[in-house]
C-alpha positions in Angstrom: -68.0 15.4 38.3 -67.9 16.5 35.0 -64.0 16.1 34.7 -63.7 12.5 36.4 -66.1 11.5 33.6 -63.8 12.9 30.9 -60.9 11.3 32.3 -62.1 7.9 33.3 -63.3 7.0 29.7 -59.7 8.2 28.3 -58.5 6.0 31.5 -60.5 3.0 30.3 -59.6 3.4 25.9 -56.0 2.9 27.1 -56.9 0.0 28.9 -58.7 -1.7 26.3 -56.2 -0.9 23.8 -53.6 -2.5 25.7 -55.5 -5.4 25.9 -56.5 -5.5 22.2 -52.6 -5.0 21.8 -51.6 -8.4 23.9 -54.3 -9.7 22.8 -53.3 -9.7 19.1 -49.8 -10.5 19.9 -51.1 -13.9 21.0 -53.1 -14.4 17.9 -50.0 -14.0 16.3 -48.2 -16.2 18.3 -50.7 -18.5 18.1 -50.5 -18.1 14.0 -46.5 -18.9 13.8 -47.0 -21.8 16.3 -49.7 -23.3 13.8 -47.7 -22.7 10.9 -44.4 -23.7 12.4 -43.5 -26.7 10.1 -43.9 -24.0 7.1 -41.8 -22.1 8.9 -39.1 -24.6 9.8 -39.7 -26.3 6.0 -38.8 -22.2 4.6 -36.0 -21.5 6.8 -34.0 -24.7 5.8 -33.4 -24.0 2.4 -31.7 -20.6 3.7 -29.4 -22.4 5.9 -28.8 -24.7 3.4 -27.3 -22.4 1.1 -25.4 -20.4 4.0 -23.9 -23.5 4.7 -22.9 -24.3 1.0 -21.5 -20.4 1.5 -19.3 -21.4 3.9 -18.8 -24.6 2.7 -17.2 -23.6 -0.6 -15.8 -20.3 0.4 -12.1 -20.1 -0.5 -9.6 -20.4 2.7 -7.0 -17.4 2.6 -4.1 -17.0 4.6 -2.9 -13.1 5.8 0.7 -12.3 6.2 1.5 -8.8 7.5 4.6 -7.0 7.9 5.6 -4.3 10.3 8.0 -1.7 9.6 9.1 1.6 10.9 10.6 4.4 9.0 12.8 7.2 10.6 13.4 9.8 7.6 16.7 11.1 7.0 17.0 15.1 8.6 17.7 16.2 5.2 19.7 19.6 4.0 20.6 22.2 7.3 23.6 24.2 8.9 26.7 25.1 5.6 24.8 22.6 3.1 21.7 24.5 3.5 23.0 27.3 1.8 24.8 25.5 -1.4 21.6 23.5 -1.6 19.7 27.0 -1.7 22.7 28.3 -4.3 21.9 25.6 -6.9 18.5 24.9 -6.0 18.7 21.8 -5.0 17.4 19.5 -1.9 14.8 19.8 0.6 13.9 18.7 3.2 10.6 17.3 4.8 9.2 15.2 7.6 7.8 12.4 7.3 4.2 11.9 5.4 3.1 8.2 6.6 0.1 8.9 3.7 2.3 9.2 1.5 4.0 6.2 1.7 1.2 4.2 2.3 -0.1 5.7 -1.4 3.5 5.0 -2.4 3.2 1.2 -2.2 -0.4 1.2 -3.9 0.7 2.9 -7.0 1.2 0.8 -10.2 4.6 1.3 -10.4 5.4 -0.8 -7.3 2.6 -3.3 -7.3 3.7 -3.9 -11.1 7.7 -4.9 -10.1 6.1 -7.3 -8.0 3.6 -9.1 -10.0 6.6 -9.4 -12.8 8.6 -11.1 -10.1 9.6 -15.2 -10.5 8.5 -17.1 -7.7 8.4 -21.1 -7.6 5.3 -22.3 -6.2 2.6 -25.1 -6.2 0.5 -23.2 -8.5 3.0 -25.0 -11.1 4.4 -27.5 -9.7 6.7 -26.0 -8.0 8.1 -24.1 -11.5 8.8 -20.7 -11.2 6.5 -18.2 -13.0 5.8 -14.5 -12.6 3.4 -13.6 -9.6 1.3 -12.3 -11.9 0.4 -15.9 -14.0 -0.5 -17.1 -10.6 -2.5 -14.7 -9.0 -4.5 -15.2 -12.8 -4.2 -19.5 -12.1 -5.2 -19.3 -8.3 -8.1 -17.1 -8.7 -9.2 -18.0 -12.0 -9.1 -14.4 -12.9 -9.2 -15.4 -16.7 -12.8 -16.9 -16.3 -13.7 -14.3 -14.3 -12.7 -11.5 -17.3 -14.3 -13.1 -20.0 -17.7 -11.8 -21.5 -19.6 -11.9 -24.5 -16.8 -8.8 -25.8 -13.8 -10.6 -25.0 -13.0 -14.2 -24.1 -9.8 -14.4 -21.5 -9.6 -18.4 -21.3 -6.2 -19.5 -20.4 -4.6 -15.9 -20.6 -1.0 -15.2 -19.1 1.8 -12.7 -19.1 4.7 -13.8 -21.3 6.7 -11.0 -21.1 8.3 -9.1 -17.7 8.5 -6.0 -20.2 5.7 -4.1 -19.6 7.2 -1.1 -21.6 6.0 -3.1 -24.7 2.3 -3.9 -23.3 -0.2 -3.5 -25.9 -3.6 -4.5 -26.2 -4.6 -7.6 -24.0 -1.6 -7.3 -21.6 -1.7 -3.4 -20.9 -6.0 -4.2 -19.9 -5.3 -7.9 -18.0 -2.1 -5.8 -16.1 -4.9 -2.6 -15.2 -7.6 -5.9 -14.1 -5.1 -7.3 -11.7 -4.0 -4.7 -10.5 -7.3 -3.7 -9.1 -8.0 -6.8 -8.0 -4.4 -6.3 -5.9 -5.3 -3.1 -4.3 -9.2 -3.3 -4.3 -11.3 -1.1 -7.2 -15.0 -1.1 -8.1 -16.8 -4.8 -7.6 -13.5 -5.9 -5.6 -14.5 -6.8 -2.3 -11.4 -8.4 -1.0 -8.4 -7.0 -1.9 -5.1 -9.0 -2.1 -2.8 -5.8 -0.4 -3.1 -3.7 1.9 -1.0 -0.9 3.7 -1.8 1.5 6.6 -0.3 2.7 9.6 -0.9 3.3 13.5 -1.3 7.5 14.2 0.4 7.0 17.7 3.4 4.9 16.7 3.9 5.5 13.7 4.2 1.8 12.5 2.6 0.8 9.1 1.8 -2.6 8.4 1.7 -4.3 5.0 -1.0 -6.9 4.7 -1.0 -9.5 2.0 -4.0 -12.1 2.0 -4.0 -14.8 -0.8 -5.4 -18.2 -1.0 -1.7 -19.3 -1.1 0.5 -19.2 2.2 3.8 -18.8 1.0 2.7 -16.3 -2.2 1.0 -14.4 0.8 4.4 -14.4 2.5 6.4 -13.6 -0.6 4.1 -10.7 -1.5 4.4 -8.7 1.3 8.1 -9.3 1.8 8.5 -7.9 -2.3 6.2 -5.2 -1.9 8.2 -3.9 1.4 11.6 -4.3 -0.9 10.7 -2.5 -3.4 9.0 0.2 -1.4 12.1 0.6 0.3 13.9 0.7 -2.6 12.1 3.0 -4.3 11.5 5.5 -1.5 15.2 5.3 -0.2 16.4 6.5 -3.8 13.6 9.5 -4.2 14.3 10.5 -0.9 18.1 10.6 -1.4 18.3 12.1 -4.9 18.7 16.0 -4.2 21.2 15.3 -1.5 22.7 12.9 -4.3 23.5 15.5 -7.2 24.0 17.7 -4.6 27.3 15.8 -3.8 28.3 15.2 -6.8 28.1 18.4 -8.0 30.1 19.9 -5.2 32.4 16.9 -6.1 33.1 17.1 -10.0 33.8 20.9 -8.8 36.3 20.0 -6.0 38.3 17.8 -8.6 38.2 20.0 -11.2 39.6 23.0 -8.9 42.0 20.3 -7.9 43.1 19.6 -11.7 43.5 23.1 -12.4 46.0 23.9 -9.2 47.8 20.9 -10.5 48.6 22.1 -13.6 49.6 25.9 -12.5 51.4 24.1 -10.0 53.4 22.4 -12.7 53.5 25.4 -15.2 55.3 27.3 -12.2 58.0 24.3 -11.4 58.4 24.6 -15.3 59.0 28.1 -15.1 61.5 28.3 -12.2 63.2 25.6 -13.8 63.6 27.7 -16.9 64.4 31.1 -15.5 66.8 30.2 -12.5 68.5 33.5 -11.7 65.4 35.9 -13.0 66.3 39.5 -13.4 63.7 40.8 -15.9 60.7 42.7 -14.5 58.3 41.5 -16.8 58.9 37.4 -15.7 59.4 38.3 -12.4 55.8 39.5 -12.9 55.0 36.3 -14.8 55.6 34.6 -11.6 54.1 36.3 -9.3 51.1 35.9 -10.8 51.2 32.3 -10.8 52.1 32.4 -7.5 48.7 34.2 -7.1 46.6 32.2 -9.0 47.7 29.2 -7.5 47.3 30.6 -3.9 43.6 31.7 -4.9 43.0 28.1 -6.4 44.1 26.0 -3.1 41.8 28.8 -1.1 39.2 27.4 -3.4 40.4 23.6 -3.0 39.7 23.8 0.5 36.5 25.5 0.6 35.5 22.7 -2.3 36.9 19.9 0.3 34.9 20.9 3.0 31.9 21.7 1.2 32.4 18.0 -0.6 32.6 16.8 3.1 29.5 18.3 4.2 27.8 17.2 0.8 28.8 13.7 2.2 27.9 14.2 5.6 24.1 15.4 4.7 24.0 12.8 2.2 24.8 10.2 4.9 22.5 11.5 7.3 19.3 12.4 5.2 19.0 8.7 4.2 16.2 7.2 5.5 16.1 4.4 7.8 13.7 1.9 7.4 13.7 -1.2 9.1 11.2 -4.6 9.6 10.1 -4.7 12.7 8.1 -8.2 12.6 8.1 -10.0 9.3 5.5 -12.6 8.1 6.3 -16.2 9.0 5.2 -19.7 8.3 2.9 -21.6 9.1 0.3 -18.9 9.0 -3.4 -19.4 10.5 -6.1 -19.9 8.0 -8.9 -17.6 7.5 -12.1 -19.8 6.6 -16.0 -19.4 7.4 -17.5 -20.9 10.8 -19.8 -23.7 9.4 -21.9 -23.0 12.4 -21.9 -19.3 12.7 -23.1 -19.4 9.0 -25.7 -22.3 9.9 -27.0 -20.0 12.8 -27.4 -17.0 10.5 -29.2 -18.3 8.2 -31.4 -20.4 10.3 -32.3 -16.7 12.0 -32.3 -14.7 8.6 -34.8 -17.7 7.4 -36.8 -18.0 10.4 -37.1 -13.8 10.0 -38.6 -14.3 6.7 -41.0 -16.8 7.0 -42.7 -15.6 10.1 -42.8 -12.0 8.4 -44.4 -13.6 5.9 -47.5 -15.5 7.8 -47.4 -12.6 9.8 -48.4 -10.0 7.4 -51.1 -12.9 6.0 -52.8 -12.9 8.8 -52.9 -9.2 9.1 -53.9 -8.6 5.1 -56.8 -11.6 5.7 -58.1 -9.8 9.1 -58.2 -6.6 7.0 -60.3 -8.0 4.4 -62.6 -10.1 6.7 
């Protein structure tokens, strides 16, 4: 008996608090539903300025360029060993991270903002892409502060060897604002790659169509410029070292071959022990020298072979092409966000009223 009255009370607490529970989720209800025109008047200036958001948010346009990249087998077999000789060349397999750093740094980012383009920006005159990455965005107004004013700034010069001052910080601005940095939400380039195929992807997004287009085309050029002629320089001296020794073996058999013909011309029927001497070892020399022609030649052919070879291929695979599909905000999506963000608010608000003025009553 005694336990069925301990539990039946227990029984009967949860039962009431349940009820107290719907019952003051109704009185809630009942609070939003009488202050529903507060809450409708609150929530429309939050849609309003989502909508004004979208409104006046700037359309962009994304190009991006596909590319594949089979590295050259660099140095093996003969070569390996006169690489090893003179220390030169190495090979390496292919880092995809590092030439997606590759076509972030400065110096390739920089060839490509100092690059001529004509476009709208103006009329239709060509100007570095650097002045109109500065027009479009109105990255001048966007520099200036009470330390420095930046109104109506541009790059004059291509030669950023003689930057000084305004032009080395307005180059170090943009090119944040080209490969993202601190406050930069929305970066104008991008590069990255897919782990299972091994295809990277350059992504350029501008307000401009064809400057989106031209921008990742330039920045895939000069990446594969620049990479092609890193990747090739060891195998590069390597061949023309071997080659500059090859002629110069080749020079040197010349002339003993002459200074012998001279020397048979002079001394037709030879009797004396000492020039018969004299020419045999010019016959020796010049033996030992066309041994070491054609080692040279073969090792110049190898050199040629690996330097050939250890290029690396990289090819487009899909490249960005007009007309390219706007990227804008949904009007709607926005007004439906802010309508439930402002809707949120408001009946949070009344809501905790009511509980702060039933605390206090």
């Amino acid at each position: 008996m005694d336990q069925q009255q301990n539990i039946n009370p227990g029984y009967q607490d949860d039962e009431i608090t349940l009820k107290e529970l719907i019952e003051k989720l109704m009185e809630f209800l009942q609070e939003l539903w009488a202050k529903k025109w507060w809450i409708i008047a609150l929530t429309i200036p939050v849609m309003t300025y989502f909508g004004y958001k979208a409104k006046k948010a700037e359309v962009t346009y994304t190009a991006q360029l596909t590319y594949l990249l089979n590295d050259g087998s660099g140095s093996g077999g003969a070569l390996g060993g006169i690489l090893g000789s003179f220390g030169l060349g190495k090979g390496g397999k292919v880092n995809l991270d590092r030439i997606v750093e590759l076509s972030r740094s400065r110096n390739i980012i920089q060839k490509v903002l100092f690059t001529e383009v004509p476009l709208d920006t103006f009329q239709g005159k060509k100007d570095l892409i650097a002045n109109h990455l500065i027009t479009l965005y109105q990255l001048d107004k966007q520099w200036t502060n009470k330390n420095k004013d930046w109104t109506g700034f541009q790059f004059k010069s291509t030669d950023i060897s003689t930057f000084k001052g305004d032009d080395l910080a307005a180059l170090k601005m943009l090119y944040g604002k080209v490969v993202g940095g601190k406050n930069v939400k929305n970066p104008i380039f991008s590069n990255g790659f897919n782990e299972d195929t091994g295809i990277l992807t350059i992504t350029a997004t501008t307000v401009d169509e064809e400057l989106s287009i031209i921008f990742a085309n330039l920045v895939y050029s000069e990446l594969k410029q620049y990479y092609t002629e890193s990747s090739t320089k060891g195998n590069q001296n390597t061949f023309e070292f071997v080659e500059a020794k090859t002629d110069s073996i080749f020079a040197l058999l010349r002339s003993k071959e002459f200074q012998l013909s001279r020397f048979n011309d002079s001394y037709r029927n030879l009797t004396d022990p000492n020039l018969l001497t004299q020419r045999r070892l010019l016959e020796i020399e010049i033996l030992k020298l066309k041994t070491m022609y054609a080692e040279a030649t073969k090792n110049r052919e190898i050199a040629d072979f690996s330097l050939a070879s250890g290029t690396p291929d990289i090819n487009i695979i899909d490249e960005p092409l007009p007309p390219l599909e706007p990227n804008a905000m949904s009007l709607l999506i926005e007004l439906i966000k802010g309508g439930l963000l402002g809707g949120l608010l408001a009946s949070g608000f009344f809501i905790a009223r009511k509980i702060v003025v039933d605390a206090m009553a």
